[in-house]
Chimera marker file (.cmm) of the C-alpha trace (Angstrom):
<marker_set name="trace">
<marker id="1" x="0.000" y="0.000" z="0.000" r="1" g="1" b="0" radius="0.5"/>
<marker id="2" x="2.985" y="2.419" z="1.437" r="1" g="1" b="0" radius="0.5"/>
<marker id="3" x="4.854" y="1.577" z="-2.187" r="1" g="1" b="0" radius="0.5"/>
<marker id="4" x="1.705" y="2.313" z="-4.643" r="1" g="1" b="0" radius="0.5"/>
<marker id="5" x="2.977" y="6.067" z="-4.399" r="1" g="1" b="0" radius="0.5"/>
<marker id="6" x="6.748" y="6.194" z="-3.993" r="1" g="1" b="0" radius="0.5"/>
<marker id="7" x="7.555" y="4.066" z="-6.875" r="1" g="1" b="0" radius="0.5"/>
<marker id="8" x="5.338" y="5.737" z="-9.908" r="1" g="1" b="0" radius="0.5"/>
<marker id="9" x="6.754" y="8.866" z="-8.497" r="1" g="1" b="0" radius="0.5"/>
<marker id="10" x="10.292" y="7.278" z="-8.613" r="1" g="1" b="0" radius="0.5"/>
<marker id="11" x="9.706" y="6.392" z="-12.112" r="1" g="1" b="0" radius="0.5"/>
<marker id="12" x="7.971" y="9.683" z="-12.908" r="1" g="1" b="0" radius="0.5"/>
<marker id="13" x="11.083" y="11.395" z="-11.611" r="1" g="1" b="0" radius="0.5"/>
<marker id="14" x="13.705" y="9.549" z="-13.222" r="1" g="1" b="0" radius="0.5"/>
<marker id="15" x="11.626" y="10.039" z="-16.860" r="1" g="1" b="0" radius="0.5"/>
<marker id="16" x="12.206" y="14.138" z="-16.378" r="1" g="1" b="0" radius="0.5"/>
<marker id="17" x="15.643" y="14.091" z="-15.607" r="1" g="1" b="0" radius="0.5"/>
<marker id="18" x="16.062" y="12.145" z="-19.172" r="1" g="1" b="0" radius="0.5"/>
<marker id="19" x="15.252" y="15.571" z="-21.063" r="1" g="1" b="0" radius="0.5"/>
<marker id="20" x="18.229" y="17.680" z="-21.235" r="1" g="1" b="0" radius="0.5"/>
<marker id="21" x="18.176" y="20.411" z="-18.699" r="1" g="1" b="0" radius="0.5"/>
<marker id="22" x="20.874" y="22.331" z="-18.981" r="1" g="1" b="0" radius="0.5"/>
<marker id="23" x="21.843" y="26.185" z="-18.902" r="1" g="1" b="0" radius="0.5"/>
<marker id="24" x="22.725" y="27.529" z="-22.305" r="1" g="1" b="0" radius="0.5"/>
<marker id="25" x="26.429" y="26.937" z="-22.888" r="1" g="1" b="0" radius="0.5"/>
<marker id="26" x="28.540" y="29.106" z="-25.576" r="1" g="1" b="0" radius="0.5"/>
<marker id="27" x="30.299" y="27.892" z="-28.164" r="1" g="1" b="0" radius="0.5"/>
<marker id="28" x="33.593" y="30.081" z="-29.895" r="1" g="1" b="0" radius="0.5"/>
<marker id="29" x="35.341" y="29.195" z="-32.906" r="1" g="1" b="0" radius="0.5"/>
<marker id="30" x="38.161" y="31.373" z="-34.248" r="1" g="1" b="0" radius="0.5"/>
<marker id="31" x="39.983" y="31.440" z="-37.498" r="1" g="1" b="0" radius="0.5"/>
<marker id="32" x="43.328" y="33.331" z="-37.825" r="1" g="1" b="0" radius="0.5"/>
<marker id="33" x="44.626" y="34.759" z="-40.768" r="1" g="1" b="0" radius="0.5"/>
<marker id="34" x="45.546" y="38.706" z="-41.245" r="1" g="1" b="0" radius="0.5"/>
<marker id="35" x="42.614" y="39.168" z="-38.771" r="1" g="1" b="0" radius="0.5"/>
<marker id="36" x="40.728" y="37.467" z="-36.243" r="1" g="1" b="0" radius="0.5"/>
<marker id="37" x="37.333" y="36.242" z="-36.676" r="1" g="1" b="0" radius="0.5"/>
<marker id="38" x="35.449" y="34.261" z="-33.953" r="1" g="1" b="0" radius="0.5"/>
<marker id="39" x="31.536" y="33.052" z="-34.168" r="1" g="1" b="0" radius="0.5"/>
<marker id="40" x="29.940" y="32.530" z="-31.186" r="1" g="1" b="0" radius="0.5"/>
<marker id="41" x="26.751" y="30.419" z="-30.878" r="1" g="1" b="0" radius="0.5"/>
<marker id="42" x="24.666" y="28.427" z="-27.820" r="1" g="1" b="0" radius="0.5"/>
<marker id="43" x="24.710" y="25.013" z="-27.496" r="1" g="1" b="0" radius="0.5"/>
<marker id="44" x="21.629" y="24.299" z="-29.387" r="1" g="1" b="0" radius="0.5"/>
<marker id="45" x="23.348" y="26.143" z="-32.689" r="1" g="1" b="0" radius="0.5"/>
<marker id="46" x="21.811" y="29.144" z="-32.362" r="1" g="1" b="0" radius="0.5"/>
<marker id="47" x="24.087" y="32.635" z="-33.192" r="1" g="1" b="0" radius="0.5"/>
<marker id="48" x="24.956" y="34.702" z="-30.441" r="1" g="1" b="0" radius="0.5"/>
<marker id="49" x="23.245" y="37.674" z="-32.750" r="1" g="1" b="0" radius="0.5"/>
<marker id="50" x="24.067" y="41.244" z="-31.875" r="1" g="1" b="0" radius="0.5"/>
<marker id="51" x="25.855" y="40.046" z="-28.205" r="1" g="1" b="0" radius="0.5"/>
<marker id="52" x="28.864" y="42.385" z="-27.280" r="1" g="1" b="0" radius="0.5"/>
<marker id="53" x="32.487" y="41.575" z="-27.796" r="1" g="1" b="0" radius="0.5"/>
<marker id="54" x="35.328" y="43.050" z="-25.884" r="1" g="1" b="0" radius="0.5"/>
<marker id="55" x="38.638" y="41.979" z="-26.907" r="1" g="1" b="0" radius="0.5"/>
<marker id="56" x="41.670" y="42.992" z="-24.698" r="1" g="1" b="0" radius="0.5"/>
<marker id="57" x="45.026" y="42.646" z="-25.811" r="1" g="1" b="0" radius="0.5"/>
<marker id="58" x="48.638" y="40.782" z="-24.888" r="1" g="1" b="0" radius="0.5"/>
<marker id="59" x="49.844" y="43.737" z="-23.339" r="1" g="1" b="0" radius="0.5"/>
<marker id="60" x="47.089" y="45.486" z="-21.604" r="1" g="1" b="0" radius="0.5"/>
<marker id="61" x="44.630" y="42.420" z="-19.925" r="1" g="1" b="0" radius="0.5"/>
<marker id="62" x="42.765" y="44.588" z="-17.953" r="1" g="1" b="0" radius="0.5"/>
<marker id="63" x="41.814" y="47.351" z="-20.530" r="1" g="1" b="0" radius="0.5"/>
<marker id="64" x="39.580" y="46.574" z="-23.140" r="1" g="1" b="0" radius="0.5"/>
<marker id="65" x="41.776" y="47.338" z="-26.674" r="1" g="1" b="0" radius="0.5"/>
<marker id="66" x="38.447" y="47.136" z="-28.963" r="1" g="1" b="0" radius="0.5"/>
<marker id="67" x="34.360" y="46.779" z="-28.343" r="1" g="1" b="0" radius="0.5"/>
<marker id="68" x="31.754" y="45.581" z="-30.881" r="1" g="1" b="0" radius="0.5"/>
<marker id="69" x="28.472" y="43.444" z="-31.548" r="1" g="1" b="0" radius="0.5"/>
<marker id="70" x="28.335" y="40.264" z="-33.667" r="1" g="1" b="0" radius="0.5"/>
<marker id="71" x="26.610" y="40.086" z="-36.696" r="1" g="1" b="0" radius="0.5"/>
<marker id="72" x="23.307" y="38.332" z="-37.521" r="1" g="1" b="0" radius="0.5"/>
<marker id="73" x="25.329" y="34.720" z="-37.644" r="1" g="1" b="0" radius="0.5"/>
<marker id="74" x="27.561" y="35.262" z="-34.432" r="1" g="1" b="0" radius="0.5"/>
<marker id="75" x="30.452" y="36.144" z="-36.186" r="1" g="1" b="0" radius="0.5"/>
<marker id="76" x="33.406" y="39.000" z="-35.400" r="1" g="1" b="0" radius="0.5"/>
<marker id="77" x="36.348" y="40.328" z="-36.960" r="1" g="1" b="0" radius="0.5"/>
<marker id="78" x="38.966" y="42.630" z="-36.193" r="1" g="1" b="0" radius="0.5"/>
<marker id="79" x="42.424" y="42.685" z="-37.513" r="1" g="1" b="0" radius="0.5"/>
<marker id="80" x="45.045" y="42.878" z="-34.097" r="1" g="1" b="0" radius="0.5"/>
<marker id="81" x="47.900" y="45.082" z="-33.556" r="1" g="1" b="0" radius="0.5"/>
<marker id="82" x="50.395" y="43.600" z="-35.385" r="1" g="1" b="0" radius="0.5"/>
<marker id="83" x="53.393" y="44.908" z="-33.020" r="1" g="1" b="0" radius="0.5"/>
<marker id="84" x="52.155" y="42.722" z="-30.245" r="1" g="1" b="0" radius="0.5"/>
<marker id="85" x="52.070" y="38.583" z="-30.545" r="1" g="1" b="0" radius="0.5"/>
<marker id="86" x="50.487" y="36.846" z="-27.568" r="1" g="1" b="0" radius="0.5"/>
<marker id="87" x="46.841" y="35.761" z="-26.419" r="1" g="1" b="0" radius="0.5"/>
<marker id="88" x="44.400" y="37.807" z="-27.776" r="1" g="1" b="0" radius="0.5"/>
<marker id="89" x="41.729" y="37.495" z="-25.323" r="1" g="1" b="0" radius="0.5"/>
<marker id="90" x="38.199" y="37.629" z="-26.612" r="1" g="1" b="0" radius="0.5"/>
<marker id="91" x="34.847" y="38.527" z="-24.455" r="1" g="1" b="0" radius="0.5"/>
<marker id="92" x="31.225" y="37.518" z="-26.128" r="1" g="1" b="0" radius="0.5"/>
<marker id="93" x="28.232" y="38.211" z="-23.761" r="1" g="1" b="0" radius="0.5"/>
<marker id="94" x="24.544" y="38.094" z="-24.524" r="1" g="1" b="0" radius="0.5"/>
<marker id="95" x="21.435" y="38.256" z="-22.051" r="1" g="1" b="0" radius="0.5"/>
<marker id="96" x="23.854" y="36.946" z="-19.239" r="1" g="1" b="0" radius="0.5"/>
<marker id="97" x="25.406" y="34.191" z="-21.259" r="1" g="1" b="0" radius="0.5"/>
<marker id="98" x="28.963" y="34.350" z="-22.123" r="1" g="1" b="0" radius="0.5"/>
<marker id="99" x="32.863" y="32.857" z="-22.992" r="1" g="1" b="0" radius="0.5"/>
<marker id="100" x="35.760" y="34.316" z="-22.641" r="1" g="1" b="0" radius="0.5"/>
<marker id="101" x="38.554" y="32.959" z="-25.319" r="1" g="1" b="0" radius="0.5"/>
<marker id="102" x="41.920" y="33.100" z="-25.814" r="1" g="1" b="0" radius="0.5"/>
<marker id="103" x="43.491" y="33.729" z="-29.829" r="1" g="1" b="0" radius="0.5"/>
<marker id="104" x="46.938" y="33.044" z="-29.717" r="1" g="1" b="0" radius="0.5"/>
<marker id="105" x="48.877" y="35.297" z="-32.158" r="1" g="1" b="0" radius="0.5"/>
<marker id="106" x="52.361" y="35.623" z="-33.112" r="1" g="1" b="0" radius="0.5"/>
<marker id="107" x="54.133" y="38.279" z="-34.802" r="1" g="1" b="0" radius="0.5"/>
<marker id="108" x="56.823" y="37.137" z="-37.261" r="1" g="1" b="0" radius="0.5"/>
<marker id="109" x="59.393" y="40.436" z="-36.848" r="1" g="1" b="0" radius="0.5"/>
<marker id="110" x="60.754" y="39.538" z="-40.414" r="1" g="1" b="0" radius="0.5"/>
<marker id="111" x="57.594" y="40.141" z="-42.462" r="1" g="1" b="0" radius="0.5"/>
<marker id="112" x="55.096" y="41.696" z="-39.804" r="1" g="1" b="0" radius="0.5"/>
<marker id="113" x="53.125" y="39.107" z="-40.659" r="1" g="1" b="0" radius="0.5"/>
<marker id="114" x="51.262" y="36.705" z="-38.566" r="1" g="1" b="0" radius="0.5"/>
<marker id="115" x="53.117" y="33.093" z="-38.407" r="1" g="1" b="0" radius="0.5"/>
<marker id="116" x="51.566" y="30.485" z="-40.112" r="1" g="1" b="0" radius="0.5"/>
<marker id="117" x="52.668" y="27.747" z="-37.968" r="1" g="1" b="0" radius="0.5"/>
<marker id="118" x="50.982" y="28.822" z="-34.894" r="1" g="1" b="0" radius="0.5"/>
<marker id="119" x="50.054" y="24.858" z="-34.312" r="1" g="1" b="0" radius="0.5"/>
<marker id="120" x="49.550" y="22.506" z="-36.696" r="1" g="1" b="0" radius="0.5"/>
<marker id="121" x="46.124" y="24.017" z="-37.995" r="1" g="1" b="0" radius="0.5"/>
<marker id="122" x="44.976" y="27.303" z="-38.415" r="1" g="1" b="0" radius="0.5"/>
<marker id="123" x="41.349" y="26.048" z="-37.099" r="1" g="1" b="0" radius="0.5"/>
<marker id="124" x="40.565" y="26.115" z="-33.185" r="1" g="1" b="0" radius="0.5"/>
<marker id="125" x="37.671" y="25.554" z="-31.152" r="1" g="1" b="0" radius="0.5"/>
<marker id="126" x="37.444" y="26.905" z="-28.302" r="1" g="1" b="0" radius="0.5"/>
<marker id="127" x="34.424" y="25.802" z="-26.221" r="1" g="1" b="0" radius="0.5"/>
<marker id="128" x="33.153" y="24.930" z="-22.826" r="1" g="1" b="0" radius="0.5"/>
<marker id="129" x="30.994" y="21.760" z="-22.325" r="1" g="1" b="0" radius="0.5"/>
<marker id="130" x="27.997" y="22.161" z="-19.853" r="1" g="1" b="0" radius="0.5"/>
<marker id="131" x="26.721" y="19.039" z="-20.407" r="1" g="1" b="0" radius="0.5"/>
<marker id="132" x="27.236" y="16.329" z="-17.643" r="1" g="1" b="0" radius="0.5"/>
<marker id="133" x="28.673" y="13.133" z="-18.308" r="1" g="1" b="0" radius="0.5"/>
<marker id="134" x="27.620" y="9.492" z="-17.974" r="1" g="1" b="0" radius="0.5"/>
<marker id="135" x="28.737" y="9.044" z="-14.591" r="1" g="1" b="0" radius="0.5"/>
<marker id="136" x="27.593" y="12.694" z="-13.218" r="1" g="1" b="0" radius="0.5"/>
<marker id="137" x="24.016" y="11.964" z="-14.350" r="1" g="1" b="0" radius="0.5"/>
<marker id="138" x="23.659" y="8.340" z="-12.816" r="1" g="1" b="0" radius="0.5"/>
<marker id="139" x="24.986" y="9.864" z="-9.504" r="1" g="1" b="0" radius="0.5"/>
<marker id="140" x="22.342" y="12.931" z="-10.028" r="1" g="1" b="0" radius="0.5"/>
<marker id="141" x="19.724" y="9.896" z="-10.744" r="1" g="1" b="0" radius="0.5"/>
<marker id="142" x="20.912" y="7.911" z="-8.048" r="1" g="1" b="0" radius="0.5"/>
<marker id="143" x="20.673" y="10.809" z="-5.357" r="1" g="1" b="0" radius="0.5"/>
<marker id="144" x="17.084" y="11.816" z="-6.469" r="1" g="1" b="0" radius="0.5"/>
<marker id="145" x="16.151" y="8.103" z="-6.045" r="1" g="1" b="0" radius="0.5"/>
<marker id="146" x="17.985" y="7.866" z="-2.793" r="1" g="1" b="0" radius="0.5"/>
<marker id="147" x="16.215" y="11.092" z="-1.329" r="1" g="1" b="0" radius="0.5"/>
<marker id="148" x="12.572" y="10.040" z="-2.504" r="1" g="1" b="0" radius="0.5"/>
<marker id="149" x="13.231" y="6.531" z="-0.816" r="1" g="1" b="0" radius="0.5"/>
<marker id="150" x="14.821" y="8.183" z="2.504" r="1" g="1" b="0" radius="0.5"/>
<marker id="151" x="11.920" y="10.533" z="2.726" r="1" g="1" b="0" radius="0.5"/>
<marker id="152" x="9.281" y="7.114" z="2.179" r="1" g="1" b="0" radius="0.5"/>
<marker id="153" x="11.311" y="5.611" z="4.805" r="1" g="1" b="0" radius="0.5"/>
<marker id="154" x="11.487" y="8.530" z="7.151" r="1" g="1" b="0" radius="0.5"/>
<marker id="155" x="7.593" y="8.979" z="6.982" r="1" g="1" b="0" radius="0.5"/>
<marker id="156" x="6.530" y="5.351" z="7.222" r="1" g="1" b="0" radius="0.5"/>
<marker id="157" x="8.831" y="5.211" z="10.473" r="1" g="1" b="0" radius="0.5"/>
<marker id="158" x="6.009" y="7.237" z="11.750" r="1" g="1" b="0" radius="0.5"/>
<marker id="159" x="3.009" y="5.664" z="11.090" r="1" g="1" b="0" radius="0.5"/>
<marker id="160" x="4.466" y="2.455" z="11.890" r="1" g="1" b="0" radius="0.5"/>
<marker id="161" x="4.933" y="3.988" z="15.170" r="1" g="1" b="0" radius="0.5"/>
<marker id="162" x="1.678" y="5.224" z="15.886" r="1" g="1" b="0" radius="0.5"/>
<marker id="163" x="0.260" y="1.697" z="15.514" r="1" g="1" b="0" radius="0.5"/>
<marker id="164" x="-0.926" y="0.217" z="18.459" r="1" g="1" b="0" radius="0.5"/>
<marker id="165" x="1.623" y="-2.774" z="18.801" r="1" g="1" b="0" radius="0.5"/>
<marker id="166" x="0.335" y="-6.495" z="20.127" r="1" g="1" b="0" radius="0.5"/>
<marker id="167" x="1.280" y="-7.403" z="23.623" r="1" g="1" b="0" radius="0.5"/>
<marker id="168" x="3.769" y="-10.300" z="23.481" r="1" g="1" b="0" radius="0.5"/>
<link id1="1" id2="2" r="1" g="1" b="0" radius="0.2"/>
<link id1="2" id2="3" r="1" g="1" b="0" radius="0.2"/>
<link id1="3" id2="4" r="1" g="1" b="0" radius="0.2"/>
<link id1="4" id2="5" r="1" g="1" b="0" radius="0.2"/>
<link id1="5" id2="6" r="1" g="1" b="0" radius="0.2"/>
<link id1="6" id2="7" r="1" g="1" b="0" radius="0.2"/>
<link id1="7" id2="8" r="1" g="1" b="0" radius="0.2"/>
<link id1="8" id2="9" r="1" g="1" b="0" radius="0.2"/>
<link id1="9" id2="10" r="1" g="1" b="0" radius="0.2"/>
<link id1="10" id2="11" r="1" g="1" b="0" radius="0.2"/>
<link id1="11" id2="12" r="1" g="1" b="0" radius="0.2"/>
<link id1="12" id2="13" r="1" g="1" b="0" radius="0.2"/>
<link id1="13" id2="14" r="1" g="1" b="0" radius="0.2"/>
<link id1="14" id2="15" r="1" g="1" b="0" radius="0.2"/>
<link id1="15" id2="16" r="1" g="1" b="0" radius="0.2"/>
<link id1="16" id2="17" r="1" g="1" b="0" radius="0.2"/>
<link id1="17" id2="18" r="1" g="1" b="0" radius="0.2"/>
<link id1="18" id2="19" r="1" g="1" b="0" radius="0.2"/>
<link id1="19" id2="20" r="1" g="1" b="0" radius="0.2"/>
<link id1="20" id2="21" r="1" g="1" b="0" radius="0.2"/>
<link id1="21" id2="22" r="1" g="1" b="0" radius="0.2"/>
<link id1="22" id2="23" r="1" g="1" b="0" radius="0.2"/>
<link id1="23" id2="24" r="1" g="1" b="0" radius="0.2"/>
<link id1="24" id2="25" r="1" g="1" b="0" radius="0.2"/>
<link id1="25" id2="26" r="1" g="1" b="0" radius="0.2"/>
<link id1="26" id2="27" r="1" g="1" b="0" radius="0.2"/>
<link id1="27" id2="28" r="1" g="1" b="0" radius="0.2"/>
<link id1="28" id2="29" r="1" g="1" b="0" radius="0.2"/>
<link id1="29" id2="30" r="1" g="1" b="0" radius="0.2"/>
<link id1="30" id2="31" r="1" g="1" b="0" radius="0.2"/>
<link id1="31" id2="32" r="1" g="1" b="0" radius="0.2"/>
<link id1="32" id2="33" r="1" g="1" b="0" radius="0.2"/>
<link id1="33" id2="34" r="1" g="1" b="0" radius="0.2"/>
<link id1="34" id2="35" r="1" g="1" b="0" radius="0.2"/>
<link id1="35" id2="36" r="1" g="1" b="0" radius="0.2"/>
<link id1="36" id2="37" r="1" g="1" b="0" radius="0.2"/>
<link id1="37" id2="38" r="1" g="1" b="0" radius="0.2"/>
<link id1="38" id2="39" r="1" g="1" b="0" radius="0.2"/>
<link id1="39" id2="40" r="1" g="1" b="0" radius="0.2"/>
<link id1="40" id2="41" r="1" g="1" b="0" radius="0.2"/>
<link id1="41" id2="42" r="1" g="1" b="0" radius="0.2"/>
<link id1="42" id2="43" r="1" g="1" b="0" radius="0.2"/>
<link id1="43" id2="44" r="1" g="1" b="0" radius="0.2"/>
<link id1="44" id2="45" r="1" g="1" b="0" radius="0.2"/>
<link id1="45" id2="46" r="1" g="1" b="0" radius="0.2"/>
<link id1="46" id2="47" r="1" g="1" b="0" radius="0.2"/>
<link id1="47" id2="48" r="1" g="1" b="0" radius="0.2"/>
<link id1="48" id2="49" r="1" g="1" b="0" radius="0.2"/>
<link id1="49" id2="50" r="1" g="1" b="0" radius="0.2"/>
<link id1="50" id2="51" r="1" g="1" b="0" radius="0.2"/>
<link id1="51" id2="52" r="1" g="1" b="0" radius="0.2"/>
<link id1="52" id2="53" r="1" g="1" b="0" radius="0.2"/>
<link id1="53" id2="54" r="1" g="1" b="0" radius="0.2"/>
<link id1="54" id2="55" r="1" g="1" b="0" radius="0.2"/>
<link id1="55" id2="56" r="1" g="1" b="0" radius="0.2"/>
<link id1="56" id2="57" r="1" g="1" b="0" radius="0.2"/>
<link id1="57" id2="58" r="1" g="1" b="0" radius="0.2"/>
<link id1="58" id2="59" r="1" g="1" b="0" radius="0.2"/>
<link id1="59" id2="60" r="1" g="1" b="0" radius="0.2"/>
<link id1="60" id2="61" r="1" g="1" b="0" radius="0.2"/>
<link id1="61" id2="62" r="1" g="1" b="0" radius="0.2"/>
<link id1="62" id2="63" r="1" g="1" b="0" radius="0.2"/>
<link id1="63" id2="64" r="1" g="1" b="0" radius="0.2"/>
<link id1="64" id2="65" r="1" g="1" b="0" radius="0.2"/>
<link id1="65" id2="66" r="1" g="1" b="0" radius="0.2"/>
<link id1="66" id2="67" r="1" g="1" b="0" radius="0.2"/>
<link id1="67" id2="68" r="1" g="1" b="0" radius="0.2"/>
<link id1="68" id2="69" r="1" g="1" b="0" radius="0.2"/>
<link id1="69" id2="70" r="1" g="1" b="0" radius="0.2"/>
<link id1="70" id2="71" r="1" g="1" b="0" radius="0.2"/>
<link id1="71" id2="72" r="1" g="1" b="0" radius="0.2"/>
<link id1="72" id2="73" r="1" g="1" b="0" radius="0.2"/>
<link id1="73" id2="74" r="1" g="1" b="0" radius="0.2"/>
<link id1="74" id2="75" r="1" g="1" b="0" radius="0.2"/>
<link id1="75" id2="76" r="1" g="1" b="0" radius="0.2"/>
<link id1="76" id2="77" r="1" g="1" b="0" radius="0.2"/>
<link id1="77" id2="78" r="1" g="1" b="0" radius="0.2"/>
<link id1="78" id2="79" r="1" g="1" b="0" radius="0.2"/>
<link id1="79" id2="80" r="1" g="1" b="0" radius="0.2"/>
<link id1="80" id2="81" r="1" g="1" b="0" radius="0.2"/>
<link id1="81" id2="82" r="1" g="1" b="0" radius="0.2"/>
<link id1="82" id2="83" r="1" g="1" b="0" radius="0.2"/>
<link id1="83" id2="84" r="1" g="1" b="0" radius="0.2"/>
<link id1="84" id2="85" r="1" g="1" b="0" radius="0.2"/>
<link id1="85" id2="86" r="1" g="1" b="0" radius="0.2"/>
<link id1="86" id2="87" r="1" g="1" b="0" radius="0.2"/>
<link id1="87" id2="88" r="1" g="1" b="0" radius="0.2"/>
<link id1="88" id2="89" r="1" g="1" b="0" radius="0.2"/>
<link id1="89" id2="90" r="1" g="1" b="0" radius="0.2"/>
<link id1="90" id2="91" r="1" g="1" b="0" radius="0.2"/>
<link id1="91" id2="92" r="1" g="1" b="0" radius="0.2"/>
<link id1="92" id2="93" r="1" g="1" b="0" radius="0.2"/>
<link id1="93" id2="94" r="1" g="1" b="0" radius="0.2"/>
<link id1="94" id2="95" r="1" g="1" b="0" radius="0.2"/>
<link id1="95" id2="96" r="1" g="1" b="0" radius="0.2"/>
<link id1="96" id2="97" r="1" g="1" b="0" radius="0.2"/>
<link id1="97" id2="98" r="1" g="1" b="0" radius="0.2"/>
<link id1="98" id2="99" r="1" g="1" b="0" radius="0.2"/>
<link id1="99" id2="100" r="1" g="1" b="0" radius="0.2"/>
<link id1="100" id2="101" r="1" g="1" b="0" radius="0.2"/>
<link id1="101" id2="102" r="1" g="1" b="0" radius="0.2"/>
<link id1="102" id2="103" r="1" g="1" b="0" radius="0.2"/>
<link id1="103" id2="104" r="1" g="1" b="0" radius="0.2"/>
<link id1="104" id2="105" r="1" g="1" b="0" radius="0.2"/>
<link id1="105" id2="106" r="1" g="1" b="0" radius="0.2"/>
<link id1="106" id2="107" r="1" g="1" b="0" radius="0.2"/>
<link id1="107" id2="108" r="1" g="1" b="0" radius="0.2"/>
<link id1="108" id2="109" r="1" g="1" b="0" radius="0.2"/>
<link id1="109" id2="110" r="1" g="1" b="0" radius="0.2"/>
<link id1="110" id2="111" r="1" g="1" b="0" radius="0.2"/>
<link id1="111" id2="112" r="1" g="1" b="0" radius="0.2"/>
<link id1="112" id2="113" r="1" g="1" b="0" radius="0.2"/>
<link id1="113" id2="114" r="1" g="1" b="0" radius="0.2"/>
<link id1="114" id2="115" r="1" g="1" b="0" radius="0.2"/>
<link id1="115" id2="116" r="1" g="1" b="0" radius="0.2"/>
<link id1="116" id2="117" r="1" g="1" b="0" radius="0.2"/>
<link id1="117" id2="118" r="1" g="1" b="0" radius="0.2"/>
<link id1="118" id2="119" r="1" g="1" b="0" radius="0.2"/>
<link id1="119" id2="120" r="1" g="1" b="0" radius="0.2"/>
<link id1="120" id2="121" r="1" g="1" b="0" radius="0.2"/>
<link id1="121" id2="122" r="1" g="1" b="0" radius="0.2"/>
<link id1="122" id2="123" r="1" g="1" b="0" radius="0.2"/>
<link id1="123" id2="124" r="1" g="1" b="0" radius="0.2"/>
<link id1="124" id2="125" r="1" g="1" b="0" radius="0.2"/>
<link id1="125" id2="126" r="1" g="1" b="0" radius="0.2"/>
<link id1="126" id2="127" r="1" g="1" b="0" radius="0.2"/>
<link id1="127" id2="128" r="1" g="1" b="0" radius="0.2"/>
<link id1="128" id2="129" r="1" g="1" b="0" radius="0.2"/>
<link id1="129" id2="130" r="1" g="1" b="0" radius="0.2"/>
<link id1="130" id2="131" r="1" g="1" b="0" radius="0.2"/>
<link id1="131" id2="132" r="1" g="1" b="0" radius="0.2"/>
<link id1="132" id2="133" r="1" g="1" b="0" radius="0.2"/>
<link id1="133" id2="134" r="1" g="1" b="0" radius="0.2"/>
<link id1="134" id2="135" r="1" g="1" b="0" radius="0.2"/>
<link id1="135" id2="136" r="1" g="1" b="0" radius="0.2"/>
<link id1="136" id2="137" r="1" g="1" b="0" radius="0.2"/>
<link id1="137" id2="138" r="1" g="1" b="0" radius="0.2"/>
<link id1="138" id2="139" r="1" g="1" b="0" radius="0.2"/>
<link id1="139" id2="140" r="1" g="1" b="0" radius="0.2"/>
<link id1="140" id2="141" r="1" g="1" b="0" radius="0.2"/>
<link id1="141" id2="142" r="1" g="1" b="0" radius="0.2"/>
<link id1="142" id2="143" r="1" g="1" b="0" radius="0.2"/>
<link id1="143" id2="144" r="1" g="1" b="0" radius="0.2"/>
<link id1="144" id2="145" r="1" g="1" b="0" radius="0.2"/>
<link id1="145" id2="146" r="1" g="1" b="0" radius="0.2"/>
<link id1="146" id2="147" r="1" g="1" b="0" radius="0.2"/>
<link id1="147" id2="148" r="1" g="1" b="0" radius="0.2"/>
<link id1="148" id2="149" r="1" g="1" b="0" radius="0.2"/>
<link id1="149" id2="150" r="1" g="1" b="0" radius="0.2"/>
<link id1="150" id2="151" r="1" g="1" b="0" radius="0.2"/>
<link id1="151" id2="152" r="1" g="1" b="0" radius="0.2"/>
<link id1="152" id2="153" r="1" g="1" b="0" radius="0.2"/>
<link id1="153" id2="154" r="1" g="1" b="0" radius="0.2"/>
<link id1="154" id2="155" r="1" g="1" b="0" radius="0.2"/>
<link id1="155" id2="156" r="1" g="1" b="0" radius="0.2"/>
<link id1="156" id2="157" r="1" g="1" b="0" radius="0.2"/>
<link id1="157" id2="158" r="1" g="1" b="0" radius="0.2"/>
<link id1="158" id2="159" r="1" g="1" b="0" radius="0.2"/>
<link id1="159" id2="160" r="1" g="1" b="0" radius="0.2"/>
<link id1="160" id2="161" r="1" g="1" b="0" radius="0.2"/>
<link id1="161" id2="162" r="1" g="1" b="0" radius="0.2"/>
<link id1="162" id2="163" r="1" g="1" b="0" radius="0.2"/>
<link id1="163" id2="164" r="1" g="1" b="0" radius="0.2"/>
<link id1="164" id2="165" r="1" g="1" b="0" radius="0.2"/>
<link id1="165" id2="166" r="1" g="1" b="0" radius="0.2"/>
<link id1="166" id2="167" r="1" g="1" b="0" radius="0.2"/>
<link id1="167" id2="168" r="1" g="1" b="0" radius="0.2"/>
</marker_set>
């Protein structure tokens, strides 16, 4: 009788956590060539249209060295200074969602050029994974079940208790 309720709402719990409930991540890709161009889109594929970009450069972290919006598609380009090589770090923020990205880019003092061999492709993604892995959602799963079964438990402790019991 005790079990008609706590297991269809174990089951019933265990069927909404299959949906994916997450916040909405960011996704940056960059390309370098003569300039920089990032596109920044959610999780789900969807541009990061119009968010605001701050880029700050090697040199000067703290101060932001150029401000701008995406375009419809998510994408940005600017062309760095081409006196200073290092990370190029790279702001993107929209309706409280965000990344923050580092570009690395070298200087080649020869040409004043950027270097082609940066790493062995010119292609990076740069991207932070809110998703939760197999073993972080059985333990989620697991937990949930646990505390529905513990609170069962804790409750049944009491009516078992007010009971009269048979004298032995």
């Amino acid at each position: 009788m005790k079990w008609q309720f706590v297991i269809p709402l174990i089951f019933l719990s265990s069927l909404s956590l299959q949906g994916k409930a997450s916040p909405h991540g960011v996704k940056i890709q960059h390309q370098i060539t003569q300039a920089i161009q990032i596109n920044a889109v959610y999780d789900t594929g969807t541009p990061l249209t119009n968010a605001s970009v701050t880029v700050y450069a090697p040199n000067a972290p703290n101060k932001p060295w150029l401000k701008g919006i995406t375009d419809e598609e998510g994408n940005f380009i600017f062309a760095p200074d081409s006196s200073q090589s290092g990370y190029w770090e790279i702001k993107v923020r929209q309706a409280g969602h965000g990344e923050l990205v580092s570009v690395p880019f070298q200087v080649n003092k020869l040409e004043n050029s950027p270097r082609e061999n940066i790493s062995n492709n010119n292609y990076y993604l740069a991207s932070t994974s809110r998703d939760y892995n197999p073993l972080q959602k059985g333990l989620m799963i697991g937990s949930v079940m646990w505390g529905f079964v513990g609170t069962a438990l804790f409750f049944w402790r009491f009516k078992t208790q007010d009971q009269p019991q048979e004298n032995r």
